[in-house]
Structure formats: C-alpha cells, structure tokens
C-alpha positions in Angstrom: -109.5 -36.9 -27.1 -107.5 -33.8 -25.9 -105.5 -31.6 -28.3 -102.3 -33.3 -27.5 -103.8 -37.1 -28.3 -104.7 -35.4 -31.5 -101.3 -34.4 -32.8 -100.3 -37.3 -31.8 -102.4 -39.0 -34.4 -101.8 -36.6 -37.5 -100.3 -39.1 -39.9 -97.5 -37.2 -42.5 -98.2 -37.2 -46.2 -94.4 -37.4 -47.6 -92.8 -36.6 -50.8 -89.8 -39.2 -51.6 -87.8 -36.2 -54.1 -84.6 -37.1 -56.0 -83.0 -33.6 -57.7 -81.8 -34.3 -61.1 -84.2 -35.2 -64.0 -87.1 -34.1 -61.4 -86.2 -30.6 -60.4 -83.1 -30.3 -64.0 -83.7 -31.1 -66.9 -81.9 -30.9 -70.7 -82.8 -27.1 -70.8 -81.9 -26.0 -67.3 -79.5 -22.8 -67.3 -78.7 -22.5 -63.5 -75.5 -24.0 -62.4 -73.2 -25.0 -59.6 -70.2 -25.1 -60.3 -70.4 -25.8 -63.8 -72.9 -28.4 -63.2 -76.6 -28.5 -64.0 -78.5 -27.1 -61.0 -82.5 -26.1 -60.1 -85.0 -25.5 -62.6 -87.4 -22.5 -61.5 -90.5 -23.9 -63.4 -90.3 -27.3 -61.9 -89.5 -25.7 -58.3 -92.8 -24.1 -58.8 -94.2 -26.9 -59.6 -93.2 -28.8 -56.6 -94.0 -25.9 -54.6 -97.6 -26.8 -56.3 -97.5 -30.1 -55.0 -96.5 -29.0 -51.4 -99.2 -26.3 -51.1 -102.0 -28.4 -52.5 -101.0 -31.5 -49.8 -98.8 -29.9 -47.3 -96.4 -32.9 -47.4 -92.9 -33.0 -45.9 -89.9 -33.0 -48.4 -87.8 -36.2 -47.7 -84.5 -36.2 -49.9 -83.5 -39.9 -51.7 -81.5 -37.9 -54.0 -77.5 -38.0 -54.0 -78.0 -34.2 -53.6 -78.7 -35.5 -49.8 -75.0 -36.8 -49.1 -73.6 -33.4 -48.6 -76.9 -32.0 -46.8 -77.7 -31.9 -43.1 -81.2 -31.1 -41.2 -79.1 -30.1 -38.1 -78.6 -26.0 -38.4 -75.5 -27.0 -36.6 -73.7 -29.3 -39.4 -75.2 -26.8 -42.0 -71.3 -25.2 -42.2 -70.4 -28.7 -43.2 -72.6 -28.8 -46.5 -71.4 -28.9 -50.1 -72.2 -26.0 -52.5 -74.9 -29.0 -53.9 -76.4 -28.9 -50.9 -76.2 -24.9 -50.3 -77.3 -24.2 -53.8 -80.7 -26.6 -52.9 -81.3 -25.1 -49.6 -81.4 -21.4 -51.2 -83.3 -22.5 -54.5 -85.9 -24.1 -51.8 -86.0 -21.1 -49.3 -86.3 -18.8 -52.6 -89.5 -20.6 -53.5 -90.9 -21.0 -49.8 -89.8 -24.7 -49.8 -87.8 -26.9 -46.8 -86.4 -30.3 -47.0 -87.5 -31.7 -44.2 -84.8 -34.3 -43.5 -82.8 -37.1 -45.7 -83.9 -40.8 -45.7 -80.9 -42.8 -45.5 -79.9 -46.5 -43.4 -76.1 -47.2 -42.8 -77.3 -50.8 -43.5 -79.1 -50.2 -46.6 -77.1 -49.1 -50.0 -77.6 -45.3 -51.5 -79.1 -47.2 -54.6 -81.7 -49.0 -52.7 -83.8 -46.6 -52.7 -87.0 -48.9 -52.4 -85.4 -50.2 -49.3 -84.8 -47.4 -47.6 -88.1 -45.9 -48.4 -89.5 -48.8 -47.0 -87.6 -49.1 -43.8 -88.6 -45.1 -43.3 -91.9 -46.4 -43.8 -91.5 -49.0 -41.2 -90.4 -47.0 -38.5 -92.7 -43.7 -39.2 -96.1 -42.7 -39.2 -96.9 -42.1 -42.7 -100.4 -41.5 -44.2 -99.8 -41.2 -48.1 -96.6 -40.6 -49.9 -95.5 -40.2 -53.3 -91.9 -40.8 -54.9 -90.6 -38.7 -57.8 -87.5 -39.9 -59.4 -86.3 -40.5 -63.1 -84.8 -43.5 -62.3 -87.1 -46.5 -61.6 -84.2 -48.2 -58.9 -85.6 -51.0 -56.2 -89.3 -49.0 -56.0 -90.9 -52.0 -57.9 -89.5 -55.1 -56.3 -90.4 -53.1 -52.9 -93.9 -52.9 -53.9 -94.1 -49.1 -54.4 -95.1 -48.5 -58.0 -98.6 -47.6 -57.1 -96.5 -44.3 -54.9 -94.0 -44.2 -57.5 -93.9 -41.5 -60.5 -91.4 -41.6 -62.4 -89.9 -38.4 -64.7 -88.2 -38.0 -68.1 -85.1 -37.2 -67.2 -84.6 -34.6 -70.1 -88.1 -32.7 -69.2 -88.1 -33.1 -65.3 -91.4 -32.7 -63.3 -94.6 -31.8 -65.4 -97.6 -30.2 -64.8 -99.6 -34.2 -64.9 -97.0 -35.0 -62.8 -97.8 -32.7 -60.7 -101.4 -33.7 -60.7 -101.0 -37.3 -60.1 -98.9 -36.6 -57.2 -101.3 -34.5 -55.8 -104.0 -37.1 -56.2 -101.9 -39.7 -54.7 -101.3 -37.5 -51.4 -104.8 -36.1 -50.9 -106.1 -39.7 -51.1 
C-alpha cells in the first residue's frame, strides 16, 4: 500500500456540535448583539475533546445558517457566525464545514446526520446537543450526548465523548 492508498483510507472521527446549551449556558457573559454568545470554559473544553481525538467540527447548530466554509462567502456571514469563527480561532478551533440537505428539515437533525453518514467516510462520531431532536428514532443515542442546557458542556461530557471517538 503506497502513501497515497493510505490517506485514502484514514476514516474521520467527527464531532456533530450545536452552539447554545453546549458551548452557553445560564451564566455566560459574552454576547452578540445582546444575545448570549461563547462560553470560554466550555470552548476549552471542546478544545479538550478535539486535541484528545483530532476530530473535525461539523455544525448541526442554527448558528450554521449564517456560516459558510468557502473563505469566499465568508463576507456574507452573520455577526453569529463571525462571533463563532473568532471565539474558535481564539481557542485554536475550526469548524470544519455545516451538515445540512435541502431535502431534509433544519430540525431533523438525526436525518441529516445520517444522510452525512451515508455519503462520508466516517470512523467514530459523537453528537453534542441539549436538545434530544430525531437522534433516537435514527438510531444514534449510543453517539448521542446530550447537555443541560443551563450548564453547557462538562468535564464528564467531555470524557465520554472522548471515549466515544477514540473507540
């Protein structure tokens, strides 16, 4: 097997990350425009996740609607979406890209994590989100953690995630 064959075969590990009640909470001070924003503590603790896994970031948030991969369309973003890309690049973070299916609703969320599924090469994943949605009629509870949306991400989330990825 050459090097290229190789790549080829690394399988992603993916984190499935919604925003509010996983990276806010009912004591976060920053703001956007009045409204709640990122929590440093539970940044670092994604940052925790990421380092320990070296997953991508995949957005199933509504923070997403307003975001865009493309450096191109980045002019076209919502303060939402600037205020996220900062907070991330502050703590050494990057969203890799948005999952999201013209043919599947925004509150779907099991769906559309399961069509991504379908159509990429995905070792482990995990979903953080305080809102429980579609994930267990798609048969994703096993991947699925699910926050208090008052406290946010927390340091045993943190670990079970990790042990989910690193599987």
């Amino acid at each position: 097997m050459d090097y290229l064959e190789e790549v080829e075969q690394v399988k992603m590990k993916v984190i499935f990350l919604d925003i509010d009640g996983v990276l806010n909470n009912a004591s976060t001070t920053d703001r956007v425009f009045g409204c709640v924003g990122l929590d440093d503590v539970l940044l670092k603790r994604l940052k925790k996740i990421v380092a320990a896994t070296n997953a991508a970031i995949y957005l199933v948030s509504s923070w997403k609607d307003s975001w865009f991969k493309d450096e191109n369309k980045k002019c076209l973003q919502d303060i939402f979406a600037n205020h996220l890309d900062a907070k991330f690049d502050e703590y050494g973070l990057k969203a890799t890209d948005k999952v999201e299916n013209e043919n599947i609703s925004a509150d779907e969320r099991g769906k559309l994590i399961k069509d991504f599924l379908e159509h990429n090469d995905v070792q482990e994943f995990v979903i953080l989100d305080d809102v429980e949605f579609d994930y267990n009629e798609e048969d994703l509870e096993k991947n699925f953690i699910q926050t208090y949306s008052k406290v946010g991400l927390t340091e045993e989330d943190v670990k079970q995630a990790i042990e989910i990825l690193n599987k």
